[in-house]
Structures are given as structure tokens and as C-alpha cells.
C-alpha positions as CSV (number, residue, x, y, z in Angstrom):
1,X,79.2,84.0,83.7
2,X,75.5,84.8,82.3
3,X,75.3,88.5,81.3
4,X,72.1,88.7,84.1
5,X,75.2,87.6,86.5
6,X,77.4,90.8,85.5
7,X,74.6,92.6,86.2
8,X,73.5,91.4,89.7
9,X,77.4,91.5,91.0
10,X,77.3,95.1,89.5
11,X,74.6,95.7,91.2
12,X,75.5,93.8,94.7
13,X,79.4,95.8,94.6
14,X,77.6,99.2,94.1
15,X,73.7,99.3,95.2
16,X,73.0,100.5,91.4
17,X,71.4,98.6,88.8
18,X,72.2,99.2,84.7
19,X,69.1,101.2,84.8
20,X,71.1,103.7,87.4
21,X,74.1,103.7,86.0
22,X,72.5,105.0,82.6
23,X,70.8,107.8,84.2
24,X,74.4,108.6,85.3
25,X,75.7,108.4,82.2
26,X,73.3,110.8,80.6
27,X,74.6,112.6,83.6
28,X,78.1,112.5,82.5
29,X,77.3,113.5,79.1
30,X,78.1,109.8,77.7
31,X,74.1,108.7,76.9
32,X,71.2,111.3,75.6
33,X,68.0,109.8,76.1
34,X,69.3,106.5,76.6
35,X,71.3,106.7,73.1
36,X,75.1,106.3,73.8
37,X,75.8,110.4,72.1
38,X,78.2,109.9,69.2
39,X,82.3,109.7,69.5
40,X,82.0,108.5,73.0
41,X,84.1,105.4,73.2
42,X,83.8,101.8,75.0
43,X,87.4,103.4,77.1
44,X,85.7,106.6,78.2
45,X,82.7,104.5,80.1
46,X,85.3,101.7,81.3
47,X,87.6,104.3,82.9
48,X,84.8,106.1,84.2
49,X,83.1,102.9,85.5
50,X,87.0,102.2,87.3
51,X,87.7,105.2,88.5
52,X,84.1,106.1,90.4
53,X,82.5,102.8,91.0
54,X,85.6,100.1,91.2
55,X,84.3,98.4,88.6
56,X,86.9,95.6,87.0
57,X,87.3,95.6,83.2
58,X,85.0,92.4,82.2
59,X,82.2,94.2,84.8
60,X,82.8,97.8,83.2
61,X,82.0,96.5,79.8
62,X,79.0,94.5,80.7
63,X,77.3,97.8,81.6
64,X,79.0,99.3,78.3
65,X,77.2,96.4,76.3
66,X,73.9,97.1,78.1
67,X,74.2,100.9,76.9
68,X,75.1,99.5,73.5
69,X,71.4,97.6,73.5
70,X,72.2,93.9,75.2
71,X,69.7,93.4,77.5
72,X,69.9,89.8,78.1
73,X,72.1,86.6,77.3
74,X,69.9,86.0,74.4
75,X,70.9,89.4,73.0
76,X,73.9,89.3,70.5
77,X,76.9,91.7,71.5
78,X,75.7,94.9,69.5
79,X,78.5,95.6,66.9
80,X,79.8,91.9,66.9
């Protein structure tokens, strides 16, 4: 599955698009000005992403990579 695909089935489960789901995170306390805030781990957004939205693992992570910087399918995995 394309990364854009994540993000559209994210998107079609919920009604929120990445864009949405950082302003909730800055929300949370995870992002400050779209900058994931130092210490806060790939876990802490997954079980978040679980426990409020129903998000599965592979889906929780895709939004975790697009707070990391991926953007698209041509982006490398930041930190890999």
C-alpha cells in the first residue's frame, strides 16, 4: 500500500486528514509548531492513535511517519 493510501483510508475511517491529526497532536502536547517536542516516542502517538481514533498499528505509524517529515512515497522513512 502507497503511503498516499494510508493516508486516504486514515482519512476515510476517521473524517481527519494528517494535517488534522497534527493540530491534535500539538493539542496533546506530542508536536510544537509542527515539530514532534523532544522524548515523545513512536508508542505514545500509536497508543494514542488506538485508543481515540481505532487506528490499527501499520495505520498509526503512517501518521507517526508523516509527523516525522514523510510526506509522500517518494520521501525516505525519516530516521531509516
Amino acid at each position: 500500500m502507497s503511503f498516499q493510501a494510508y493516508l486516504d483510508n486514515i482519512q476515510q475511517k476517521t473524517g481527519k486528514t494528517a494535517e488534522d491529526f497534527t493540530k491534535l497532536a500539538e493539542q496533546k502536547g506530542f508536536l510544537k509548531k509542527g515539530t514532534l517536542v523532544p522524548g515523545v516516542k513512536a508508542g505514545q502517538i500509536v497508543a494514542w492513535l488506538k485508543e481515540d481514533f481505532g487506528l490499527g498499528h501499520g495505520h498509526a505509524m503512517a501518521i507517526f511517519a508523516y509527523f516525522k517529515g514523510k510526506k509522500s512515497d517518494a520521501d525516505k522513512y525519516p530516521g531509516s
